[in-house]
C-alpha positions as CSV (number, residue, x, y, z in Angstrom):
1,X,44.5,67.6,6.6
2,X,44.2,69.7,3.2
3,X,47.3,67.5,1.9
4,X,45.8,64.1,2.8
5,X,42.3,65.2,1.4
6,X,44.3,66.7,-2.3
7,X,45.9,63.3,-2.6
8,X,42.8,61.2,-1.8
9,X,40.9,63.6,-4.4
10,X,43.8,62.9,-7.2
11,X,43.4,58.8,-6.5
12,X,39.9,59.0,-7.4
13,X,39.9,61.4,-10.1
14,X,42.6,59.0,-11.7
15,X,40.6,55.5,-11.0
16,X,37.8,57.5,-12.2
17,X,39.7,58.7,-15.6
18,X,41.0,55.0,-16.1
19,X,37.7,53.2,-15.4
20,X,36.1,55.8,-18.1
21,X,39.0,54.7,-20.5
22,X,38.2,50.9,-19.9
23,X,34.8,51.5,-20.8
24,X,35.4,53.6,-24.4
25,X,37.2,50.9,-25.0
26,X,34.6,48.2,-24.0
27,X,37.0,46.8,-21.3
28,X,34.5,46.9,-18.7
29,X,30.8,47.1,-18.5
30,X,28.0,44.3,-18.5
31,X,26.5,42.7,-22.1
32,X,23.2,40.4,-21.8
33,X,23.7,37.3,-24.4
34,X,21.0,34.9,-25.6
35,X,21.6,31.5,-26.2
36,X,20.1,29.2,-28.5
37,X,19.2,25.3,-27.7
38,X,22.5,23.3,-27.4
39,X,24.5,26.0,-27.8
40,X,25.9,26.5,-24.6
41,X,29.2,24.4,-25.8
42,X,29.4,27.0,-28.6
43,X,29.1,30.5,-26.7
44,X,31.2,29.0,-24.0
45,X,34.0,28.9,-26.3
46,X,33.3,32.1,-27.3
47,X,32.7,33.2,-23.8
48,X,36.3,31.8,-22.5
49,X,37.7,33.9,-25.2
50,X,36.2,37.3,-24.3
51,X,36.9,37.0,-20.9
52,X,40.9,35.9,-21.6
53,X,41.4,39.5,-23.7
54,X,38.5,41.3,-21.7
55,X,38.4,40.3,-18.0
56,X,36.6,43.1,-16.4
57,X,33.9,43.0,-18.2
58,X,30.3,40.8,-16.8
59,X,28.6,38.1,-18.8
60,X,25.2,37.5,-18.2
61,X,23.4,34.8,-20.2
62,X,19.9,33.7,-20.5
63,X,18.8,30.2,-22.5
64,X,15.9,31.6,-25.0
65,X,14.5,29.7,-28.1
66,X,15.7,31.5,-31.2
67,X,12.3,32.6,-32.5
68,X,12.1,34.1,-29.5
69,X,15.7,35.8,-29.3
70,X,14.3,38.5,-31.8
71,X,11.7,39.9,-29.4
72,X,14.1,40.0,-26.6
73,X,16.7,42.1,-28.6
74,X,13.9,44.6,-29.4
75,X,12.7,44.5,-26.4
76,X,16.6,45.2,-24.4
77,X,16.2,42.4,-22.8
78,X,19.6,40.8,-24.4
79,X,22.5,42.8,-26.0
80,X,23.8,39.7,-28.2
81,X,21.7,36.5,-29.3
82,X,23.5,33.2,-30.7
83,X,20.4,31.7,-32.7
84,X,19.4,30.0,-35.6
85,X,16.7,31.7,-38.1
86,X,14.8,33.6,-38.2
87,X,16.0,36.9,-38.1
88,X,14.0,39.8,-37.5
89,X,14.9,42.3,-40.6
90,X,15.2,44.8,-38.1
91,X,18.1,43.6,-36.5
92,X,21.5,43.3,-37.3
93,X,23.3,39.7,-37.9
94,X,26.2,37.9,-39.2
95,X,26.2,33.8,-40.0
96,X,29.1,32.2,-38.5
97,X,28.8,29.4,-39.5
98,X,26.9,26.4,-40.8
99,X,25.0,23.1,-39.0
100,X,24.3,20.2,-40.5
101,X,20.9,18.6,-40.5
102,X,20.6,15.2,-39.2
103,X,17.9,12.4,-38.8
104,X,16.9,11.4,-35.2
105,X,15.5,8.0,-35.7
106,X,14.7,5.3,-32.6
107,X,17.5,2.4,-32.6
108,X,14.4,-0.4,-33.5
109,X,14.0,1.7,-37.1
110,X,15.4,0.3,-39.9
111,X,16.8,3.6,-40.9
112,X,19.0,3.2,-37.7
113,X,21.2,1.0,-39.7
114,X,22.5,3.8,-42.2
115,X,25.0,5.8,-42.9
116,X,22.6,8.7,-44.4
117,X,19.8,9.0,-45.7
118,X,17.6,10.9,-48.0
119,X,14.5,12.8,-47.7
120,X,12.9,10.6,-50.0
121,X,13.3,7.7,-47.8
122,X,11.8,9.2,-45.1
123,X,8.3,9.0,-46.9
124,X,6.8,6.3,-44.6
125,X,7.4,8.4,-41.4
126,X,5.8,10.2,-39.4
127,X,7.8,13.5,-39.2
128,X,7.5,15.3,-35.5
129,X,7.6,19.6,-35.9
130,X,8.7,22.0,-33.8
131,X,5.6,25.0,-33.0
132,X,6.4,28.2,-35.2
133,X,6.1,29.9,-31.8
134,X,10.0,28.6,-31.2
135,X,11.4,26.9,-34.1
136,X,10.1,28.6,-37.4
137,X,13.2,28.5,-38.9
138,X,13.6,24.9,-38.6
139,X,10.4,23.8,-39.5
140,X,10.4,26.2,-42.5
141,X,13.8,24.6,-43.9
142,X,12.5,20.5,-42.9
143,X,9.4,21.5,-44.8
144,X,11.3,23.0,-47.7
145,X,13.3,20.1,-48.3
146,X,10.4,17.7,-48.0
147,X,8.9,20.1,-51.1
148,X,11.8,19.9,-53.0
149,X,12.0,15.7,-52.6
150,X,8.1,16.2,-54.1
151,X,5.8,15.2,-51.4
152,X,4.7,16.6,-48.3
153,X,5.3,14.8,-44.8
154,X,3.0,12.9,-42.3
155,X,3.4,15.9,-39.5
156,X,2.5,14.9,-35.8
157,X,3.1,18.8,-35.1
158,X,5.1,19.2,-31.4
159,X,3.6,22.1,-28.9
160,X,6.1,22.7,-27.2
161,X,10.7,22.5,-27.6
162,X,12.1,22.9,-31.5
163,X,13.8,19.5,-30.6
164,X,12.8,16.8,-28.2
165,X,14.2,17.4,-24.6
166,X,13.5,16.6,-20.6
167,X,13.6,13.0,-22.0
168,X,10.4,13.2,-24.3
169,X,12.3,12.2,-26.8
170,X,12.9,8.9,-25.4
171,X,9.3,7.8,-25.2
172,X,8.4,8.8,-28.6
173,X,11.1,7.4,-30.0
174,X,11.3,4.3,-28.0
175,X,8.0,3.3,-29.4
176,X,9.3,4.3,-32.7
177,X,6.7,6.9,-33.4
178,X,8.0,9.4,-35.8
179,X,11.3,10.9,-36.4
180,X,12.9,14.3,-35.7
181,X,15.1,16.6,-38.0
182,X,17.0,18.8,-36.2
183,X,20.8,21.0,-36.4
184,X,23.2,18.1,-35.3
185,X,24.8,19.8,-32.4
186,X,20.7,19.2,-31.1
187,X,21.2,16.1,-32.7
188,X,24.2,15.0,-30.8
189,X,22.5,15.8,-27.9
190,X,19.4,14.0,-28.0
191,X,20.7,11.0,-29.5
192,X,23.1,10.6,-26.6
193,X,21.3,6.9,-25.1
194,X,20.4,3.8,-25.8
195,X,16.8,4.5,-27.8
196,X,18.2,7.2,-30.4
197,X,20.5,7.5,-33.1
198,X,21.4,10.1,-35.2
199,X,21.2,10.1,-39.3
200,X,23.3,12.7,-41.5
201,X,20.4,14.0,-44.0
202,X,22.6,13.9,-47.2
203,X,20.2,17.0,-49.1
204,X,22.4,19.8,-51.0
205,X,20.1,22.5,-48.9
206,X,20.3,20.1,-46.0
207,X,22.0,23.0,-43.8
208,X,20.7,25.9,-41.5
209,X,23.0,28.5,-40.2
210,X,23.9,29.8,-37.0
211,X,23.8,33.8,-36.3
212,X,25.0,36.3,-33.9
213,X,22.4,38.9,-33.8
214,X,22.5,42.7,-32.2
215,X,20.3,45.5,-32.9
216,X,20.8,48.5,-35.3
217,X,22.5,51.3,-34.4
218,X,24.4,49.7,-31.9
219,X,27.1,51.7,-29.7
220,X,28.4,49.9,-27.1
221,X,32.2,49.0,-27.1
222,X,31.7,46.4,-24.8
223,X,28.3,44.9,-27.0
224,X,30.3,45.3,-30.5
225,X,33.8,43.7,-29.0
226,X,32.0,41.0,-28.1
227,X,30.6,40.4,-31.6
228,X,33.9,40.5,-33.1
229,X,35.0,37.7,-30.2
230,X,32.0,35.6,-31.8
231,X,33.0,36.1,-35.4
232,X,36.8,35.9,-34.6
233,X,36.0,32.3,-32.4
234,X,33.4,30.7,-34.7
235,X,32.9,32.2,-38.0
236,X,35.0,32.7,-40.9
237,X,37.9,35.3,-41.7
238,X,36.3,38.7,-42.6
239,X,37.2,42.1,-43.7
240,X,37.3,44.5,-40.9
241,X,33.3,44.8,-39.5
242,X,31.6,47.6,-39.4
243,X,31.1,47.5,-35.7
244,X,34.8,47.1,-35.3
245,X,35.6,50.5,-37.0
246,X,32.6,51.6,-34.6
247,X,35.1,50.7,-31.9
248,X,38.2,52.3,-33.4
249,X,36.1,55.4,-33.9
250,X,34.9,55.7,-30.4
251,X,38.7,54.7,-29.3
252,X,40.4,57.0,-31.5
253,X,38.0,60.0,-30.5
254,X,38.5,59.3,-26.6
């Protein structure tokens, strides 16, 4: 009995010494991501990735506005947000890469016809907004290109998504009532039927990035792995992070 007990003791204390080895080495373990509008494509990727060289550890994902990311990464609510600007100073973040702005324009308008446009030949529009509650970012870049073209816009301000969606869109722009600029992987969403088509903006500034965000002081093997998934699957090559040598600290010292 003693003998069957010691050997049932020594199988746990071993799954117990490898599970704590898994998890200084962020191998295991949950991580809360936030996900942007029209990202889902995006993390997905980035997602498929993680799981392929880190299987046993659990993904859970919430869609949140990217104004609204920042609280929620304060608050512990998420671990990881994929979002557009702005960033809360207070947090961490790393652009990986860049989006495109692009002209949403009903199929009757006579912009519809283009190959891109100009800000200055959006003049004669009226220009719909997203609410600084969810898409300050946005609607601070739009408006700062419409400064630099040397005129403000005609602004029929929206309440409620930073882009149009649960088929809004379609209405206003059936009726040709205003336009929308927005990142073009929105843009390739919501111009995807018969009523909306989708402009390049050709501005210099015409751009707006997209960020992985984390909070400061960050420990968690599991959390700072999966940042360097995100940067490894869409951003650019870069010198070895910070929270990577994070990792090979903790690793080294286990």
């Amino acid at each position: 009995m003693f003998l069957e007990e010691a050997k049932a003791l020594i199988h746990h204390t071993a799954t117990v010494s490898y599970r704590l080895r898994m998890a200084k080495r962020g191998e295991t373990g949950t991580v809360k991501v936030g996900v942007g509008l029209y990202l889902g494509d995006k993390v997905g990727s980035v997602a498929a990735e993680h799981a392929r060289v880190h299987p046993e550890v659990d993904l859970q994902c919430q869609a949140i506005f990217s104004t609204q990311q920042n609280q929620a990464l304060r608050e512990g609510k998420i671990d990881v947000g994929f979002l557009r600007p702005p960033i809360d100073p207070g947090l961490c973040s790393d652009m990986l890469y860049e989006e495109r702005l692009v002209v949403l324009v009903s199929r009757s308008n006579l912009l519809a016809k283009r190959k891109s446009v100009r800000v200055k030949d959006l003049a004669c529009e009226t220009l719909f907004l997203p609410d600084r509650s969810v898409g300050s970012g946005l609607r601070d870049k739009v408006l700062d290109l419409y400064a630099k073209a040397g005129f403000s816009p005609r602004i029929n301000p929206m309440s409620a998504d930073p882009a149009p969606s649960n088929e809004v869109h379609k209405v206003l722009l059936a009726v040709n009532k205003g336009i929308f600029i927005l990142a073009d992987e929105i843009g390739a969403r919501a111009d995807s039927s018969h009523v909306a088509v989708a402009i390049p903006l050709e501005e210099p500034d015409a751009r707006i990035g997209l960020y992985v965000a984390w909070r400061k002081g960050e420990s968690s093997p599991s959390v700072l792995n999966r940042l360097d998934t995100a940067r490894r699957v869409l951003g650019t090559k870069l010198p070895m992070s910070t929270s990577r040598i994070a990792t090979t600290r903790i690793a080294a010292s286990a």
